[in-house]
ROMIDO-505737 format. One record per residue (C-alpha): residue in three letters; x, y, z; chain; residue number from 0. Coordinates in steps of 0.05 Angstrom, whole numbers, plus 5000, padded with zeros to 4 digits. Example, Ala and Ser with C-alpha at 12.3 -4.5 7.8 and 13.67 -1.06 7.14 Angstrom:
<atoms>
code->ALA; c1->5246; c2->4910; c3->5156; unit->A; pos->0
code->SER; c1->5273; c2->4979; c3->5143; unit->A; pos->1
</atoms>
This chain:
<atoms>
code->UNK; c1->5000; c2->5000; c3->5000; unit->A; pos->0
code->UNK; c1->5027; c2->5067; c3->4983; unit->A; pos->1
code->UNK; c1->4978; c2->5118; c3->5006; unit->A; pos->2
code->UNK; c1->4996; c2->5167; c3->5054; unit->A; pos->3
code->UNK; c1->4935; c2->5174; c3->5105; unit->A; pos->4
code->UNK; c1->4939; c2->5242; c3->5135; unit->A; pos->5
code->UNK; c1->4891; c2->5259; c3->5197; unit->A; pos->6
code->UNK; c1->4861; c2->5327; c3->5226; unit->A; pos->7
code->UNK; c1->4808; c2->5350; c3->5264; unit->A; pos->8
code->UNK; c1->4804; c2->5387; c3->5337; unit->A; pos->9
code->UNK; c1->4839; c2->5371; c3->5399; unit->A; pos->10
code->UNK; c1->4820; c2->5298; c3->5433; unit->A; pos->11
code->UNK; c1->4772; c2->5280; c3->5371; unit->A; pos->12
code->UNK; c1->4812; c2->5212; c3->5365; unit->A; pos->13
code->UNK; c1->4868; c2->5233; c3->5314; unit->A; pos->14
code->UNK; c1->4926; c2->5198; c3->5345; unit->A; pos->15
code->UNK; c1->4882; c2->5142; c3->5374; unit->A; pos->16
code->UNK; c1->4848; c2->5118; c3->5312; unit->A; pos->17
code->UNK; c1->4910; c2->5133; c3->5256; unit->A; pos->18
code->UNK; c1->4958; c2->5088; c3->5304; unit->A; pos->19
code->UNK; c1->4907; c2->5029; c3->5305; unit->A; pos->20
code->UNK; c1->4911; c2->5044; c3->5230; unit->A; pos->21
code->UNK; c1->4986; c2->5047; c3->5219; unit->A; pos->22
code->UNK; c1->4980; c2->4981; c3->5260; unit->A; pos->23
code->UNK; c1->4932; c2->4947; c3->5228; unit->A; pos->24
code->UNK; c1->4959; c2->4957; c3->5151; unit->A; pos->25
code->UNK; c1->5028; c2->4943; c3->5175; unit->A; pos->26
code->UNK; c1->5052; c2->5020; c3->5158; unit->A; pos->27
code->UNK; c1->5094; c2->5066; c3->5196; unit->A; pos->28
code->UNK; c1->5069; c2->5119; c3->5229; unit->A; pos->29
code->UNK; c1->5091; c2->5197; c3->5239; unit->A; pos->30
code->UNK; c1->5059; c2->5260; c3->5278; unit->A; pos->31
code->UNK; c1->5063; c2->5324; c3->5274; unit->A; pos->32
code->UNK; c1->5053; c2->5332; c3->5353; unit->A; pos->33
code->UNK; c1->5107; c2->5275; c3->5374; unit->A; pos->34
code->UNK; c1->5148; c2->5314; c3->5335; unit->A; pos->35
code->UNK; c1->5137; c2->5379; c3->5370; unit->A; pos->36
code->UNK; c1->5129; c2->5353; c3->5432; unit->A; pos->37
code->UNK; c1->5205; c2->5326; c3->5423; unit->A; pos->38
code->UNK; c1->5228; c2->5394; c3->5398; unit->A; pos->39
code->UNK; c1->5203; c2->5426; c3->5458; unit->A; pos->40
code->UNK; c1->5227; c2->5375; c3->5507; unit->A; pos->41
code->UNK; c1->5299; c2->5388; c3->5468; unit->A; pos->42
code->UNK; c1->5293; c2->5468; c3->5490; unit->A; pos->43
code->UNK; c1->5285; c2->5442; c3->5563; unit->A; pos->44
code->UNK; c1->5225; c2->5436; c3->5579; unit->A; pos->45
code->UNK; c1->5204; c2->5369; c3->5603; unit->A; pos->46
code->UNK; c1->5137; c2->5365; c3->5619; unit->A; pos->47
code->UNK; c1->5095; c2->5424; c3->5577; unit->A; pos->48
code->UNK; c1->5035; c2->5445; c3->5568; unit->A; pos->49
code->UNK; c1->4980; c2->5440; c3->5510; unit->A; pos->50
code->UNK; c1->4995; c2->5515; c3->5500; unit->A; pos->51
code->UNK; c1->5070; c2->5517; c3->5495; unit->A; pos->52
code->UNK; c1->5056; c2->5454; c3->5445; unit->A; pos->53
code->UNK; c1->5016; c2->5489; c3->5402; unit->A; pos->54
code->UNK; c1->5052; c2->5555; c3->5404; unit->A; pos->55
code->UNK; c1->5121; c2->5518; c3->5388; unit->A; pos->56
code->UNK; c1->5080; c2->5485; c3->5324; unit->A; pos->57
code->UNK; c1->5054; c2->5541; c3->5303; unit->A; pos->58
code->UNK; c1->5132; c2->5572; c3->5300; unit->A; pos->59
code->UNK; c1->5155; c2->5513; c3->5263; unit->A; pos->60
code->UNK; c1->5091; c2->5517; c3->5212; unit->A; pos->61
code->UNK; c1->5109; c2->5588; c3->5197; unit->A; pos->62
code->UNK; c1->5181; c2->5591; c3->5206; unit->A; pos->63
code->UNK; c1->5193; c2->5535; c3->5157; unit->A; pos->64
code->UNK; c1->5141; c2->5485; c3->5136; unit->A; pos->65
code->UNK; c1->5174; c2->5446; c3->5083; unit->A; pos->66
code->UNK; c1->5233; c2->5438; c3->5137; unit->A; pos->67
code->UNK; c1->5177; c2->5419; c3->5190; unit->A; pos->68
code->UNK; c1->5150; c2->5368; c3->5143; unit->A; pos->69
code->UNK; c1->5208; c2->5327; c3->5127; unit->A; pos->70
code->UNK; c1->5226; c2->5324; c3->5195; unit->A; pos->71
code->UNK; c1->5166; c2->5300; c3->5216; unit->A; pos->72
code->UNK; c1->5170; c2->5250; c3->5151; unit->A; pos->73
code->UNK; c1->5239; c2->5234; c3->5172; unit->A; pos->74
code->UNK; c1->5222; c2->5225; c3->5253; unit->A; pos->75
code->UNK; c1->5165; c2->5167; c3->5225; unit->A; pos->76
code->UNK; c1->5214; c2->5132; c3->5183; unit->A; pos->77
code->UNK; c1->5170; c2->5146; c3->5117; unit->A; pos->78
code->UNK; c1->5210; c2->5111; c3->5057; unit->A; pos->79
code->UNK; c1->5181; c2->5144; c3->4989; unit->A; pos->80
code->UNK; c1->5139; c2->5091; c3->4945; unit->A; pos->81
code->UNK; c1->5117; c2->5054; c3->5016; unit->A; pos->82
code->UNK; c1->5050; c2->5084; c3->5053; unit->A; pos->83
code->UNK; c1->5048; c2->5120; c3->5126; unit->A; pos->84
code->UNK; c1->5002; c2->5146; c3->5177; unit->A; pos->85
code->UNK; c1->5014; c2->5223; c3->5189; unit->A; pos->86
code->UNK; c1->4982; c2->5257; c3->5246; unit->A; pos->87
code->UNK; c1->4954; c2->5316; c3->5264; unit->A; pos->88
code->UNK; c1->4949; c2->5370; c3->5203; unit->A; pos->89
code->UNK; c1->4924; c2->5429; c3->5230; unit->A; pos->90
code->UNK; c1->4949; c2->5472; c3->5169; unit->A; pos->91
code->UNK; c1->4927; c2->5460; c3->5095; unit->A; pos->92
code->UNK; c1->5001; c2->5487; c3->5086; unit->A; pos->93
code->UNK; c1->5034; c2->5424; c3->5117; unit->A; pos->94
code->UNK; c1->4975; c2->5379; c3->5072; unit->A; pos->95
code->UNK; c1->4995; c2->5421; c3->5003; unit->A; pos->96
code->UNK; c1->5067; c2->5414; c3->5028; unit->A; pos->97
code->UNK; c1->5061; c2->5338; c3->5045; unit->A; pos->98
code->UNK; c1->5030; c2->5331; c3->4974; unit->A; pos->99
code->UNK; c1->5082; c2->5374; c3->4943; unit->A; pos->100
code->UNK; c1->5139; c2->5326; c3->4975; unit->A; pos->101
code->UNK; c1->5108; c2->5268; c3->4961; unit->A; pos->102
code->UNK; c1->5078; c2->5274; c3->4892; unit->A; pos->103
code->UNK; c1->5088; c2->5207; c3->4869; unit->A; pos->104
code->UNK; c1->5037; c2->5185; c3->4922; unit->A; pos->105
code->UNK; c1->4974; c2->5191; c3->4949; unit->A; pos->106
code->UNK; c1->4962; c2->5230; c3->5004; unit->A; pos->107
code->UNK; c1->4887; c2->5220; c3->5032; unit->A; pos->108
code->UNK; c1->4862; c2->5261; c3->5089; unit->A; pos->109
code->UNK; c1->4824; c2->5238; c3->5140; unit->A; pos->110
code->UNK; c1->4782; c2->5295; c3->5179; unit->A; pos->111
code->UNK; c1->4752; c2->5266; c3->5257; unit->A; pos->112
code->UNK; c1->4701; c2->5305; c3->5284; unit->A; pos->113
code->UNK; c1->4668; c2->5303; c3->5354; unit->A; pos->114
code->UNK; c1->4628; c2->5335; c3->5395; unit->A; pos->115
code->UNK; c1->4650; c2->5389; c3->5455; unit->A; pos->116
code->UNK; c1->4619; c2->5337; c3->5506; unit->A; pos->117
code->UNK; c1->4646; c2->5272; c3->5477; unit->A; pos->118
code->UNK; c1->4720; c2->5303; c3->5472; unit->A; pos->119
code->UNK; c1->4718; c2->5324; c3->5538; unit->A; pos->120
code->UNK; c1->4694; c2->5253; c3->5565; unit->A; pos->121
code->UNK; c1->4758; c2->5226; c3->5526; unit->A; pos->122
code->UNK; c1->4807; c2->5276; c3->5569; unit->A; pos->123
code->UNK; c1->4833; c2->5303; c3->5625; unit->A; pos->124
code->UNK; c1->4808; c2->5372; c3->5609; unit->A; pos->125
code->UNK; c1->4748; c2->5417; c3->5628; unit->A; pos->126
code->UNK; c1->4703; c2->5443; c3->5573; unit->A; pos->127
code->UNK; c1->4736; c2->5503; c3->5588; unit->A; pos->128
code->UNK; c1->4798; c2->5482; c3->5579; unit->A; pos->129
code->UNK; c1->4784; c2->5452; c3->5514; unit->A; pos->130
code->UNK; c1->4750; c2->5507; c3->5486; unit->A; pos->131
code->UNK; c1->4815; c2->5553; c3->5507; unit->A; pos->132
code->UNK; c1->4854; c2->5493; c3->5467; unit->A; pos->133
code->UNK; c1->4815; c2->5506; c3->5409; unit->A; pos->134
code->UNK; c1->4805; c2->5575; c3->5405; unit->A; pos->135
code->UNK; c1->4882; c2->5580; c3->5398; unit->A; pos->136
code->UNK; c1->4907; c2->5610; c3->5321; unit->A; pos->137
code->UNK; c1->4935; c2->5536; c3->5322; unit->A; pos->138
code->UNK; c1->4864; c2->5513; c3->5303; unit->A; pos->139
code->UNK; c1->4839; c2->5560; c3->5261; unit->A; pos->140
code->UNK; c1->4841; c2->5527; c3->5191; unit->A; pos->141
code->UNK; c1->4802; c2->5463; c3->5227; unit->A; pos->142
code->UNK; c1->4742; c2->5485; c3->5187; unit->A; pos->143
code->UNK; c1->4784; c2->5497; c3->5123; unit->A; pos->144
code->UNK; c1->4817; c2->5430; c3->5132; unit->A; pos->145
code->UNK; c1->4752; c2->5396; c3->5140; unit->A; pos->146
code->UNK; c1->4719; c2->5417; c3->5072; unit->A; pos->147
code->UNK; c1->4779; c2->5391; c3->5033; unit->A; pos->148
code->UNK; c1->4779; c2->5322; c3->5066; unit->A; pos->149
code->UNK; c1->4779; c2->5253; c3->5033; unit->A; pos->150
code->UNK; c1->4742; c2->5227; c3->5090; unit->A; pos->151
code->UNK; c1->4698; c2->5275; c3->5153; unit->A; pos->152
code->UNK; c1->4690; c2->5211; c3->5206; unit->A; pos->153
code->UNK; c1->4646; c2->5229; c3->5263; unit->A; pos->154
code->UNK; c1->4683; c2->5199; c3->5326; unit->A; pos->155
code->UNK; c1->4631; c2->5208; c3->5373; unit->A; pos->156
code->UNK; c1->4602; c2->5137; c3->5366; unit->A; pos->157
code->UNK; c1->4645; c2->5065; c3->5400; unit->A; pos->158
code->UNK; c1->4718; c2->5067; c3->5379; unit->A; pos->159
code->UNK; c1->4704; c2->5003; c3->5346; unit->A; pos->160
code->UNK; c1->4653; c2->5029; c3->5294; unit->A; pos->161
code->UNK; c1->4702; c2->5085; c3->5286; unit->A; pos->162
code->UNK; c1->4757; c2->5043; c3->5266; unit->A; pos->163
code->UNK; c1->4716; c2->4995; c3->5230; unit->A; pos->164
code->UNK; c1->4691; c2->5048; c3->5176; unit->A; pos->165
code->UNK; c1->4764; c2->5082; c3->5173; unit->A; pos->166
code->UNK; c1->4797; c2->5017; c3->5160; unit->A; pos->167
code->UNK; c1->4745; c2->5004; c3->5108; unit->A; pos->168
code->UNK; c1->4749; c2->5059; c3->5070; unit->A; pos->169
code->UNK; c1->4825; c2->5066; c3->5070; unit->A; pos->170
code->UNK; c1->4828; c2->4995; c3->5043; unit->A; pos->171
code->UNK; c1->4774; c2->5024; c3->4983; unit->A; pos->172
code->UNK; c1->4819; c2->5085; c3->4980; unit->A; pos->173
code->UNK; c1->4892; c2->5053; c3->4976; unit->A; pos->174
code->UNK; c1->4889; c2->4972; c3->4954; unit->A; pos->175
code->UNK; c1->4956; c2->4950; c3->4933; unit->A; pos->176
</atoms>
C-alpha cells in the first residue's frame, strides 16, 4: 500500500488514537506532527509542557519553515518514498499542500475526525473550558478549512470500534495494493 493517510480534526477528537490502530493494522509506519513537537520542545528544556506551549512551538515551526517541518516530521516516522504511512495531526492545509508537494508520486488522503464538545471532553483530562481555550488557539483555526477539503469527515463520537471499522474500510477502498 502506498497511500499516505493524513489525519486532522480538533483537539482529543481521536486523531492519534484511531491513525495508530491504523498504521497498526495495515502494517505502515506511522509519523505525527505533535510527537514531533512535543520532542522539539522537550529538546529546548522543557520536560513536561503544556498543551499551549505545544501548540505555540508548532505554530513557529509551521510558519518559520514548513517544508523543513515536514520532512522532519516525515523523517522522525521513518517514511520511505513509494511505501505508505500514517501522518498525524494536520492542522494547516500548508503542511497537507506541502506533504503533497513532497510526496507527489503518492497519494496522500486526508482523513478529517470530528466530535462533539461533550464527547471530547469525556475522552480527556480537560474541562470544557479548557478545551475550548485549546481550540480557540490560532493553532486551530484552519480546522474548518481542513475539514471541507477532506477525503474522508468521520464522526468519532460513536464506540471506537465502529470508528475504526469504517476508517479501515474505507482506507482499504481508497489505497488497495
Amino acid at each position: 500500500m502506498d497511500c499516505i493517510f493524513a489525519f486532522g480534526g480538533s483537539s482529543k477528537s481521536g486523531k492519534t488514537t484511531l491513525g495508530r490502530r491504523l498504521a497498526r493494522e495495515l502494517g505502515l509506519p506511522f509519523a505525527s506532527f505533535g510527537d514531533y513537537v512535543r520532542k522539539e520542545v522537550n529538546r529546548r528544556g522543557s520536560s513536561n509542557p503544556s498543551s499551549e506551549q505545544l501548540q505555540a512551538r508548532g505554530l513557529l515551526l509551521a510558519r518559520t519553515d514548513m517544508c523543513g517541518f515536514c520532512r522532519a516530521v516525515l523523517e522522525e516516522g521513518g517514511f520511505v518514498a513509494g511505501q505508505g504511512l500514517v501522518v498525524d495531526g494536520i492542522r494547516h492545509l500548508s503542511a497537507l499542500s506541502t506533504l503533497r508537494m513532497l510526496i507527489p508520486q503518492q497519494p496522500v488522503k486526508l482523513v478529517y475526525l470530528e466530535s462533539s464538545l461533550a464527547e471530547r471532553v469525556k475522552r480527556s483530562s480537560l474541562s470544557p473550558d479548557q478545551l475550548q481555550k485549546l481550540d480557540s488557539h490560532s493553532v486551530e483555526s484552519e480546522t474548518v478549512a481542513i475539514r471541507n477539503v477532506a477525503d474522508l469527515v468521520l464522526n468519532t463520537s460513536g464506540s471506537a470500534d465502529d470508528c475504526f471499522s469504517r476508517l479501515r474500510s474505507w482506507a482499504l477502498e481508497q489505497c488497495v495494493g
